[in-house]
C-alpha positions in Angstrom: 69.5 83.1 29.8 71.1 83.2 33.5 69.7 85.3 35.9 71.4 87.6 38.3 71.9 85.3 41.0 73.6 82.3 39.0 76.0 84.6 37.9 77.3 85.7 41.6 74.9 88.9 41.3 73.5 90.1 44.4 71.7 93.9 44.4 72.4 95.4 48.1 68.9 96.0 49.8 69.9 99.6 51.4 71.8 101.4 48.6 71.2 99.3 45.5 74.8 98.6 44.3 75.2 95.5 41.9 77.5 93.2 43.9 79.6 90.0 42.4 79.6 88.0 45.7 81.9 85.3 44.6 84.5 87.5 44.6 83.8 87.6 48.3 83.7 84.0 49.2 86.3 84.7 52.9 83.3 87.0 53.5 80.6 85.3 55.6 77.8 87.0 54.9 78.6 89.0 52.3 79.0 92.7 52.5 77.8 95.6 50.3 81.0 97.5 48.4 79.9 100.9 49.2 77.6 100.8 52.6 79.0 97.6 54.0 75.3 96.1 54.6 74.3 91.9 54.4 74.4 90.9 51.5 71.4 88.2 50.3 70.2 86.8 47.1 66.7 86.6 48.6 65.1 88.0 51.8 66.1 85.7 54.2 62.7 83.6 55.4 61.0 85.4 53.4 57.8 83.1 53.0 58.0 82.2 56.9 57.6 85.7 57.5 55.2 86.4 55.0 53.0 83.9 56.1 53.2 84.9 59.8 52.3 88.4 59.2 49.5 87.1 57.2 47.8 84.7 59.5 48.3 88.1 62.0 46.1 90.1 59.5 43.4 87.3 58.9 43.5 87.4 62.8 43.0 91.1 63.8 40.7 91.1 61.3 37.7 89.1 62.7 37.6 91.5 66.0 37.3 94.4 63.7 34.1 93.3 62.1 33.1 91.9 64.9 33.5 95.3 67.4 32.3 98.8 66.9 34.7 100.5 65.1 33.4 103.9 66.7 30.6 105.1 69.1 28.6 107.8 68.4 27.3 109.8 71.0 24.0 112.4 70.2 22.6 114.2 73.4 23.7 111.4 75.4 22.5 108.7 73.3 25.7 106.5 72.7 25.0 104.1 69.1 28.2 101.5 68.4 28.6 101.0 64.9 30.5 98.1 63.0 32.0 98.2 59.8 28.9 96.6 58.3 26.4 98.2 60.3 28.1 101.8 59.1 27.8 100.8 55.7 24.0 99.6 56.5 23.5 103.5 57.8 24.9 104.5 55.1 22.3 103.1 52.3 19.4 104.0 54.5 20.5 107.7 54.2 20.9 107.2 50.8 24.2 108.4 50.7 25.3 105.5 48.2 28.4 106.8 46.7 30.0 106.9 50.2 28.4 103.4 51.9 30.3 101.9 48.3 34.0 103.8 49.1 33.6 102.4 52.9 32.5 99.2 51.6 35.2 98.5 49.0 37.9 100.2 51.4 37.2 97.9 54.5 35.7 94.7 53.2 36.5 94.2 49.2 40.1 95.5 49.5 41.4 93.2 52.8 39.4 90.1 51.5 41.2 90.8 48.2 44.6 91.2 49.8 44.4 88.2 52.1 43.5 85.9 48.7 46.2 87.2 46.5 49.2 87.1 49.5 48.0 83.5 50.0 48.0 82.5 46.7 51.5 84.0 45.9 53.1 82.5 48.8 51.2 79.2 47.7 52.0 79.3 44.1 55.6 79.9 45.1 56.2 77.1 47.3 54.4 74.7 44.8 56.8 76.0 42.6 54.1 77.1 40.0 56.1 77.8 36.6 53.1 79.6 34.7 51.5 83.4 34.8 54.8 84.5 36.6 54.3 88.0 34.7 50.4 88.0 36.1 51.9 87.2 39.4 54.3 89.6 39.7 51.7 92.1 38.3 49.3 90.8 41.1 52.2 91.3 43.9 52.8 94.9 42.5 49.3 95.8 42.8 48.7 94.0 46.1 51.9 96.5 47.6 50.3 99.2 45.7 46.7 99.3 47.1 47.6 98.3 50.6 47.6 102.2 52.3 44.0 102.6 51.0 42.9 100.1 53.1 43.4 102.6 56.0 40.5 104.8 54.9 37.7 103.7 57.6 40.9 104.3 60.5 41.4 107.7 58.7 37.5 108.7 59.0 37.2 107.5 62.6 40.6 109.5 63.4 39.3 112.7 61.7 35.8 112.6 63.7 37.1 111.6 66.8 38.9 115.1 66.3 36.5 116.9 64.9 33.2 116.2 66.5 33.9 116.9 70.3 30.4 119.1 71.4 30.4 117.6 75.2 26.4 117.0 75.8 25.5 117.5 72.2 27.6 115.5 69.8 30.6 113.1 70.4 32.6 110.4 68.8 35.2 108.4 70.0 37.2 105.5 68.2 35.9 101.3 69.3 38.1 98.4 69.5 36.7 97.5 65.8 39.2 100.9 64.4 42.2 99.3 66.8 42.0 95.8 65.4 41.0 97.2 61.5 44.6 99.4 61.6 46.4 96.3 62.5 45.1 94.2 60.5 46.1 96.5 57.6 49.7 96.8 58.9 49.8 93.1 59.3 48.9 92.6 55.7 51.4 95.5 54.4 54.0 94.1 56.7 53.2 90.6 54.7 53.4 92.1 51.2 56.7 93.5 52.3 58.0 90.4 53.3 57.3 88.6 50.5 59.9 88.4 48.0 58.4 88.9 44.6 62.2 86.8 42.6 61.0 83.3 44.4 57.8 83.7 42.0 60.9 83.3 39.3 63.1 81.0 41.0 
């Protein structure tokens, strides 16, 4: 069974016409039919850039456990909190449920993320022929659960609004909510890079 691409086949990224490129061999790059956009048969350096954006995330991401991802202020008593040591607060008032969301949102989820882009660009450049079904599930779900990741920047964002009573209550955003958002981006920007038909080249 041949797949798309030995048989000239190229999909255009911006309008998704079905292309036969070897009718267009004076055409260097190819061009798209209908919208006249670059034609490739894969994302060009797609793992280089995939890898670059992921090393970014594993990067940004150390400063935002490492900072206070927001300062609360209570009658002029400013407290820094971390990702962790929110979470920490969180069990001591008992307020499970919500110390679990924050925990799976800003420390399961990106740990997860980083693991599975690395072992999908790795699996691809060692040219790994089995569980390419699982691993194209896996990259699916990896795009897919990306945005949630954005939950803690979310919260900080909507009290930083929110709770602005000057001499009573106040919260403002740390460098810990700065580096978490990129590090998120990086890692979607990764996923996105990635081109999920080298898993079946």
């Amino acid at each position: 069974m041949k797949t798309a691409a030995e048989c000239g086949l190229v999909a255009c990224p911006a309008c998704g016409t079905i292309t036969r490129t070897r009718l267009q061999v004076q055409v260097t790059p190819p061009k798209c039919q209908l919208c006249y956009a670059r034609l490739h048969s894969r994302k060009p350096m797609s793992l280089q850039r995939a890898w670059a954006w992921l090393i970014a995330g594993i990067i940004a991401y150390i400063p935002a456990n490492l900072y206070p991802i927001m300062f609360t202020t209570v009658f002029g008593d400013s407290q820094p909190n971390t990702i962790v040591g929110g979470i920490i607060v969180l069990l001591e008032l008992e307020s499970y449920p919500v110390a679990l969301v924050v925990f799976v949102a800003s420390v399961v989820v990106p740990i997860l993320k980083f693991v599975a882009v690395a072992y999908l660009l790795i699996s691809i450049q060692r040219k790994f022929a089995h569980n390419r079904f699982e691993r194209t599930r896996l990259f699916r779900l990896t795009e897919f659960i990306g945005r949630w990741s954005m939950i803690d920047v979310f919260v900080v964002a909507i009290l930083a609004a929110l709770v602005q009573i000057r001499s009573v209550a106040q919260i403002e955003p740390g460098l810990g909510a700065t580096a978490f958002g990129a590090a998120v981006i990086f890692t979607m920007l990764s996923a996105l890079a990635l081109d999920p038909r080298l898993i079946w080249d």
